[in-house]
N, C-alpha and C positions, 0 to 999 in steps of 0.2 A: 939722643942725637942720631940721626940717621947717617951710617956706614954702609960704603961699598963693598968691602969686604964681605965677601962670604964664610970664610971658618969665623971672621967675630960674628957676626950675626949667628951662627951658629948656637958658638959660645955663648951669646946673651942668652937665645933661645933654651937654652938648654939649664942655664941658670935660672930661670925662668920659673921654667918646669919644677927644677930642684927645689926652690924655694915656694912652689903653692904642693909640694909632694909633703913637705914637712910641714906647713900652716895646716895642711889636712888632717894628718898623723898626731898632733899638738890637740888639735878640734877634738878628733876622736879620742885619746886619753883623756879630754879634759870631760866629753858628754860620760865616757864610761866612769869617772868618778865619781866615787855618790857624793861627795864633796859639794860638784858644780850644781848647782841651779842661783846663776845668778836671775832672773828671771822670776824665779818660784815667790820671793818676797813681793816684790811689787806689785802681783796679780792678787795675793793676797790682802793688800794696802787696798787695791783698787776693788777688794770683792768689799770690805769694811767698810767702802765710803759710798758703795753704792748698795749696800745691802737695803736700806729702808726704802730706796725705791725699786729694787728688784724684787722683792719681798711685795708693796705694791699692787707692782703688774702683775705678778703671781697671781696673786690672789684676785684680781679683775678677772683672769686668762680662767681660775676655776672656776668662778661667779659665771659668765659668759657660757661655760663650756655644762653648768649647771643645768642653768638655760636653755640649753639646746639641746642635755639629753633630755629632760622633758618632753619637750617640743617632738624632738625625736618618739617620744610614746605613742603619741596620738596618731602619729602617722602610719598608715600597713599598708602601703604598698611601694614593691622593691623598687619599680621605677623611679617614683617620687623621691627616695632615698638615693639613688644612682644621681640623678639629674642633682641634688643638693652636693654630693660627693661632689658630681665635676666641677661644680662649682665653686669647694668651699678652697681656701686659698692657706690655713695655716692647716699642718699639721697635726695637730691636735683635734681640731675637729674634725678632718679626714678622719682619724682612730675612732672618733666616737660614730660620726657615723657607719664605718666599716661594721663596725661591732654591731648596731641596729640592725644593720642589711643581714648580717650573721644568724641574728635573733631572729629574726625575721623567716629568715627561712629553714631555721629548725622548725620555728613555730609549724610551718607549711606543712614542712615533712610532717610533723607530729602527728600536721589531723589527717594528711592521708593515709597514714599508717593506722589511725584509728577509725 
């Protein structure tokens, strides 16, 4: 309810404060216990039921990524690698390409070293 009063307003305010000062302090004994993980089972539950299609994609995501380091052989030049880089979108094939570009130009160095 809203009051004119200013020392209750205060007083609320300050009650306020007290009670999210102790729902904090509660939080935190509760995360520092090794006790608490109410959370830990359910993601658990949830890794089990979706394991066979995670499992899946997985293995499509290596298939694909198989794929492309191949593709990636035949290619020698860095540009051509750069421009595939900027354009690839997941993560993973970023990594593989970086790695070619890497190959790539030790090879370089190699032969003018030789």
């Amino acid at each position: 309810e809203a009051t004119l009063d200013l020392a209750e307003r205060r007083r609320i305010r300050s009650a306020i404060r007290e009670l999210q000062r102790q729902e904090l302090e509660l939080d935190g004994e509760a995360l520092a216990s090794k006790r608490f993980r109410p959370e830990h089972g359910s993601h658990r539950q949830d890794d089990k039921e979706n394991w066979p299609q995670s499992q899946h994609l997985e293995e499509e995501q290596q298939a694909a990524l198989a794929t492309l380091s191949q593709q990636l052989e035949t290619i020698t030049s860095v540009e051509e690698l750069t421009k595939l880089l900027q354009a690839a979108g997941e993560y993973e094939e970023r990594k593989v390409i970086r790695a070619a570009i890497r190959k790539l130009r030790a090879e370089e160095i190699e032969g003018e070293a030789l």
